[in-house]
N, C-alpha and C positions, 0 to 999 in steps of 0.2 A: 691499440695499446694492450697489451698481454696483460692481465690481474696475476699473475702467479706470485706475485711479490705481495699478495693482498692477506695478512695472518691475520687481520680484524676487519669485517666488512659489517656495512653500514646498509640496508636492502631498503630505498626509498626516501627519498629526500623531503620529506614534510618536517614539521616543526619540531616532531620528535627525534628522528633520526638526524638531522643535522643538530641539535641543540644535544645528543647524546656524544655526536663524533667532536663536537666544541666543549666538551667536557673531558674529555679524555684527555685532551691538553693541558689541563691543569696538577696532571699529576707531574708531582719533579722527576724530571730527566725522560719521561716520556719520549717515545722515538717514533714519531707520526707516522715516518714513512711506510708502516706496513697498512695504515690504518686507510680503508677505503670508502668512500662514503659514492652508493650508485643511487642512479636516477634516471629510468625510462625515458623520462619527457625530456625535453630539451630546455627544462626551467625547474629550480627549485620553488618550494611552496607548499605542494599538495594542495588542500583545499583552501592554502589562504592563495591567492592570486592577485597580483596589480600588474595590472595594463596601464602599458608608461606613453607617454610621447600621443597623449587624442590630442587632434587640435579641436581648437571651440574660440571663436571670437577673436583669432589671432594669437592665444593663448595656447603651450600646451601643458597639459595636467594630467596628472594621474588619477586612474580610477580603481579599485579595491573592490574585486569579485568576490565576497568572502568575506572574512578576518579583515577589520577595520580600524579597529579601535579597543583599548585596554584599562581596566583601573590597575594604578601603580602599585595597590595592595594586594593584586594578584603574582602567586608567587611565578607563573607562567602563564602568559611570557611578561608581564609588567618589569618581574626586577631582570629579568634579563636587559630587556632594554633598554632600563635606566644603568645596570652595567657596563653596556656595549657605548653609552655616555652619547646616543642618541638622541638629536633636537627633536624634542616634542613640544605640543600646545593642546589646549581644552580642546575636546571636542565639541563643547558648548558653550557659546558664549556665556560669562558670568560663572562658568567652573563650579556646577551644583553638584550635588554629592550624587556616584551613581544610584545610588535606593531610590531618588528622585525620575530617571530612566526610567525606570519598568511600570508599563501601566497595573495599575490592581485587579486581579488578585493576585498577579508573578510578584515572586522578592527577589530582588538581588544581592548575594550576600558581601557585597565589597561598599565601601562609603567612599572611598578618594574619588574626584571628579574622574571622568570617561576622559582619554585622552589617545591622540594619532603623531604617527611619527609623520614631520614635516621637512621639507626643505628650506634651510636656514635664512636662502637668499629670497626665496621668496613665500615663505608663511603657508606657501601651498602644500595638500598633501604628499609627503615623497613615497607611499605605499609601503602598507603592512609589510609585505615578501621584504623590504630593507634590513631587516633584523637578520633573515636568513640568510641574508647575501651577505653580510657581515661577519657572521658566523661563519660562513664558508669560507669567505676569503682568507679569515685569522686560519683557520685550518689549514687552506691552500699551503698560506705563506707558513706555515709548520711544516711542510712538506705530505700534508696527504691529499689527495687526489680526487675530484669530485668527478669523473665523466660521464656524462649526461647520455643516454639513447644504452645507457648498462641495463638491462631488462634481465629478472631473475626469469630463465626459464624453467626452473626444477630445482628439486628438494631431493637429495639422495643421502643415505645412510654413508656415514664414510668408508674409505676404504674398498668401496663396492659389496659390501654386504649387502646382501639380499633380504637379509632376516630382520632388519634394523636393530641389532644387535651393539653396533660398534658404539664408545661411549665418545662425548665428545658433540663439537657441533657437527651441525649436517655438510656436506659437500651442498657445492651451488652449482647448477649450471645455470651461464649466465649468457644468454645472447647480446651479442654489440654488432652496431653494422660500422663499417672503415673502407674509404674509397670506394663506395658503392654497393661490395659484398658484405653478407652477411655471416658473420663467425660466431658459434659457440664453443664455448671456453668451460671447463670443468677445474673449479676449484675446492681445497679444502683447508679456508680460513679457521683459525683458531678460536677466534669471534664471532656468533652470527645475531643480528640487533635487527630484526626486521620490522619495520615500520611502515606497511604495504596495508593498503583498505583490503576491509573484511571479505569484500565477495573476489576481491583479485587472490586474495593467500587461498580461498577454500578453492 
């Protein structure tokens, strides 16, 4: 799949970059389709992670590598979630106030009880990464593009200047593998929103 049609790009699909590209849909008459949200791995997330489908006891369930759990008085990601009008429950029974969570001397500075998104039909946990997926999909279905195994490979001044002179965002080049080959692709979005850990950008 060619990016050439990509005038806003989104570089890494963690909580930030995709809850940035699920924003930009809010503006009226917004036209998604140039707007591109990439992703190396082959899963949104970043550091939050849920491993779906373990079996255990005949049961299967989700587990949450990461990013588990929220108080609702968090403005991120809490009121996203309770936006996206995701089933949640306590993360502890009897719903204590998070200040209660952290042993002393740590504070926490939220008070609404800790809470995990669940699966409706069965109370079990449905994984943190749910919000992202959510997120994405509303995007999807706007018409903008999530492809996964998009790897920034390089940062270039646009236009090919040398001097880094040119104003404006950077060119990307961006490797993708398709049917086996691998291709790199040189684009120069209008956008560029990178959301990539610190030791991969330096």
């Amino acid at each position: 799949m060619s990016l050439s049609h990509c005038s806003e790009v989104v570089v890494g699909g963690g909580w930030s970059g995709v809850y940035w590209a699920w924003r930009r849909l809010d503006q009226p008459g917004y036209d998604a389709s140039g707007l591109c949200l990439l992703e190396a791995s082959g899963r949104l997330g970043g550091r939050t992670y849920s491993v779906r489908d373990l079996a255990l006891g005949g049961h299967n369930f989700t587990l949450d590598v990461g990013a588990y759990r929220f108080s609702p008085d968090m403005h991120l990601p809490g009121d996203v979630i309770l936006k996206l009008a995701l089933p949640t429950a306590c993360y502890e029974p009897g719903c204590p106030s998070a200040k209660k969570d952290m042993p002393k001397p740590f504070q926490f500075n939220y008070s609404a009880p800790l809470r995990r998104i669940i699966d409706p039909a069965t109370g079990l946990p449905a994984g943190y990464a749910t919000a992202l997926e959510a997120m994405a999909r509303a995007s999807a279905a706007a018409g903008a593009p999530a492809p996964r195994g998009a790897e920034l490979a390089g940062l270039e001044p646009r236009g090919g200047a040398a001097d880094g002179a040119a104003a404006g965002a950077p060119a990307l080049r961006i490797k993708s593998a398709a049917g086996g080959a691998t291709r790199t692709e040189r684009i120069e979005p209008a956008v560029v929103m990178l959301n990539v850990p610190r030791a991969r950008l330096l």
